[in-house]
C-alpha positions in Angstrom: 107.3 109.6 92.0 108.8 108.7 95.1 112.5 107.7 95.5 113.7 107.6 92.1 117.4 106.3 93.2 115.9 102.7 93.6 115.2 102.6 89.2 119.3 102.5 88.9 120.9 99.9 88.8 124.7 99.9 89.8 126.2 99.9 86.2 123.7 103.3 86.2 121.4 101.6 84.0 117.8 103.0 84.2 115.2 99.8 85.1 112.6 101.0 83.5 109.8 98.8 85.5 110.2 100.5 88.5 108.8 103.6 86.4 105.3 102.2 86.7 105.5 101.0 89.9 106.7 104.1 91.5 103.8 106.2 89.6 101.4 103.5 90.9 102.6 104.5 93.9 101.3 107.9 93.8 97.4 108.2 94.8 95.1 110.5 92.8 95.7 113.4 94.7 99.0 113.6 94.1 98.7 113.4 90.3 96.0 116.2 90.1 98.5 118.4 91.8 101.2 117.5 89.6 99.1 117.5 86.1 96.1 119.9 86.7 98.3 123.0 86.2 100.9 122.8 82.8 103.4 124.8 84.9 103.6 122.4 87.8 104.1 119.3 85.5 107.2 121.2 84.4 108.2 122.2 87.8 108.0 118.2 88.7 109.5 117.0 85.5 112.2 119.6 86.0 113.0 118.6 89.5 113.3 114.9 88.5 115.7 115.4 85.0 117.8 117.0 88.0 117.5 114.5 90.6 118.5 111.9 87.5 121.4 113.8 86.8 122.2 114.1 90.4 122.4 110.3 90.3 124.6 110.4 87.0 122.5 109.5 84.7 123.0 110.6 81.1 120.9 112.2 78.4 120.0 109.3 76.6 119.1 107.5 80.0 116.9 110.8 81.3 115.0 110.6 77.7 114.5 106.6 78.3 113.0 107.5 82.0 110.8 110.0 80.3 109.4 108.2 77.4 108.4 105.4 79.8 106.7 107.7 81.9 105.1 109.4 78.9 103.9 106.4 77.7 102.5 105.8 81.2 100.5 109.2 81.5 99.0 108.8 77.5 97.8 105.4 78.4 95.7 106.0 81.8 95.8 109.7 82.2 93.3 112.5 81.2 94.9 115.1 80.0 94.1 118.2 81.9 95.2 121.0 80.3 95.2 122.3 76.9 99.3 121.3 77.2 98.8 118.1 78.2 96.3 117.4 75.5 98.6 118.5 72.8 101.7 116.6 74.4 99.3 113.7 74.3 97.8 114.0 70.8 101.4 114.4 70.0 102.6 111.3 71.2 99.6 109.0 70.1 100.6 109.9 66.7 104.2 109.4 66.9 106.2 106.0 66.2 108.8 104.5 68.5 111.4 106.5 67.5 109.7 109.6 67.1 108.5 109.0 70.8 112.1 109.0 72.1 113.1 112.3 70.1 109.7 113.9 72.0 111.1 112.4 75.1 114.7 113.7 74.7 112.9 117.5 74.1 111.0 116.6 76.6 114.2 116.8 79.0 115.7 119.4 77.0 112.8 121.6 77.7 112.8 121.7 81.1 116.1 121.6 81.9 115.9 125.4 80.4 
């Protein structure tokens, strides 16, 4: 996911369109380098909850970003790994709201 600093708008609201655009971005490549290995997902998810909070954005914005994105990956990607198949399974079952509580652990997770 590209340059992230153009989904923030000035009041540091999170526009959470450009989320799909900027991982339409990415060609298929990319993704399998990011997703094939459970470990490197983190690495990447890690390194963007700290670029977000670089940019000032606050918990509740970071688990916004990453429920979008989640929803993103359980619609049109495979999952890859037995991880990713659980996070997905996980999410298909969950409501709205329990999506965003996986999303904020999400962040919490690899921010440790």
């Amino acid at each position: 996911m590209a340059d992230q600093t153009h989904m923030i708008k000035k009041d540091g609201q999170v526009e959470l369109s450009q989320v799909d655009e900027t991982m339409n971005r990415m060609n298929s490549e990319q993704k399998d380098d990011i997703l094939n290995k459970f470990d490197d997902f983190k690495q990447y998810l890690s390194k963007r909850v700290s670029l977000g909070e670089s940019l000032g954005l606050d918990e509740e914005q970071l688990s916004k970003v990453a429920k979008k994105v989640a929803d993103v990956l359980a619609q049109s990607e495979e999952p890859r790994n037995r991880e990713e198949k659980l996070l997905q399974e996980l999410w298909k079952s969950a409501d709205s709201e329990e999506q965003q509580t996986l999303a904020k652990i999400l962040v919490k997770f690899v921010k440790n």
